[in-house]
N, C-alpha and C positions, 0 to 999 in steps of 0.2 A: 213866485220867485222866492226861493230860500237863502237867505244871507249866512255866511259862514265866515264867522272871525273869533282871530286868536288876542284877548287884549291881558296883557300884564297889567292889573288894576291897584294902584296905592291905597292900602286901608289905614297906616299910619295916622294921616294927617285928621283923619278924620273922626280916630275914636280916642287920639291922643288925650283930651280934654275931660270925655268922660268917666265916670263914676267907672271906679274899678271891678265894679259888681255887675258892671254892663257895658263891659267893652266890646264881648264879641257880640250880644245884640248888636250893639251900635256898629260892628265894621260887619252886619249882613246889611243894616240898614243903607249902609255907605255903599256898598257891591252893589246893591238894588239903585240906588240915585244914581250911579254911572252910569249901570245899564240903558236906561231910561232914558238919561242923558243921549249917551252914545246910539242907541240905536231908536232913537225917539218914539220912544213909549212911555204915553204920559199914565197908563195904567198901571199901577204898581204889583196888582194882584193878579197879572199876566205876567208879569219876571216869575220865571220858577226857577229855584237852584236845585241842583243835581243831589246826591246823596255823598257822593266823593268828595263834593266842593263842602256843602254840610261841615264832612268830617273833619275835613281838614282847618277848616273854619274853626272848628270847638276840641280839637287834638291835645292843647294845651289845658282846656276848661275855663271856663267865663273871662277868667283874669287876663288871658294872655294870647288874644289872637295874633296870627302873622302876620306879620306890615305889609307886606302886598302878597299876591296869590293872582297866576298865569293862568289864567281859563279860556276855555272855548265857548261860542257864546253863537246858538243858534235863532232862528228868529226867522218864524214861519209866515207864510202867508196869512194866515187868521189874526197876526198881530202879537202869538204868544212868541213869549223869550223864553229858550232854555239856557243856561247856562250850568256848564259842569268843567271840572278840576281838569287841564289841561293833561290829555295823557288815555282819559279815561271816556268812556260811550254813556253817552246820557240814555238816561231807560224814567219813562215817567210811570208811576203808579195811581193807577188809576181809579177814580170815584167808587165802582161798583167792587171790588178790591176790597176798598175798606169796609163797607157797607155789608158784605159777606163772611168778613171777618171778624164785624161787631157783632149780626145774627149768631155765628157760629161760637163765640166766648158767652154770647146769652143762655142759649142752648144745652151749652157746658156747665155752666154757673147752675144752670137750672138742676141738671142731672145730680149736680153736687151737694146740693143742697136737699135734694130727693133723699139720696142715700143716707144724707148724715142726720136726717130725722128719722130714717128708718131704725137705723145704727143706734141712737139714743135711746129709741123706744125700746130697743131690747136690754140693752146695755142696764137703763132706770132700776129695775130692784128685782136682780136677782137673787135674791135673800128672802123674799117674798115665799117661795116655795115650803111650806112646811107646815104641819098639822095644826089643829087651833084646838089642843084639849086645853081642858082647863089647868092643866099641870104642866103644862107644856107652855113655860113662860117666854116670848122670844124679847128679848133686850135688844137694844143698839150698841150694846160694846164695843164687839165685833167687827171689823174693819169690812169693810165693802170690796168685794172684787176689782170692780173698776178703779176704785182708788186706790188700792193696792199696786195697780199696776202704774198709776199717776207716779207713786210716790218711786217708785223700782226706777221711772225714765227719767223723775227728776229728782234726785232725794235731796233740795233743798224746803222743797215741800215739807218732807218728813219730821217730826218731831224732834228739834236739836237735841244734843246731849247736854246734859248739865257736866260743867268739869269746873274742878272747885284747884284752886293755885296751894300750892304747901307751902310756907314759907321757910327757907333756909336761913336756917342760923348757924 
């Protein structure tokens, strides 16, 4: 048997008190004690909130949740609650979801990091290429390719100017 109710929930009263840096923690905290409350589930880690309800929960940013918030608030046979932002369809994301989406940034990371060792290793000293007589002295003066082009993307890299002030008399 699936329960379906609509409850206007007061978060006001209850993160009135806290630290201004953790008010809207404190009014999901508050959303989840009603829940619980109201549809008696002493499991907290069984209230799931919707991703609308979420947003709208943190719209303002930490400081400034809304004093109450009209949601809909389902609650299955298994004992789980969903709850989402009145208006809107609750959709849950699921375990394997994430799990495939951690492999798959590893995966990424991985390739990335492949290439960018590749890329260094050639990139390392192409100035290297050149005879070795003995008349043939190669110095480091000479600015490096690769750094040349550091300096082109960022020229505060580069060598400031010296500028000297004239004084006006």
């Amino acid at each position: 048997m699936v329960i379906e109710r609509v409850y206007n929930i007061p978060l006001r009263k209850g993160f009135r008190l806290a630290a201004r840096q953790k008010k809207s923690k404190k009014a999901i905290r508050v959303l989840k004690e009603f829940l619980s409350r109201h549809l008696k589930q002493s499991d907290m880690k069984k209230i799931y909130i919707g991703k609308n309800l979420n947003e709208e929960l943190w719209k303002h940013g930490i400081k400034n949740p809304p004093g109450q918030v009209k949601v809909v608030v389902i609650k299955q046979d298994n004992g789980d609650v969903n709850a989402e932002l009145y208006g809107h369809q609750y959709t849950h994301k699921k375990k394997e979801q994430k799990e495939d989406s951690k492999e798959d940034a590893k995966l990424e990371e991985k390739s990335k990091e492949a290439k960018t060792k590749s890329s260094s290793a050639e990139k390392k000293h192409e100035h290297v290429e050149h005879s070795h007589d003995s008349k043939d002295v190669h110095a480091h003066d000479e600015k490096h390719e690769h750094t040349a082009r550091v300096h082109e993307a960022r020229p505060e890299l580069a060598t400031p100017k010296k500028t000297t002030k004239k004084k006006s008399e």
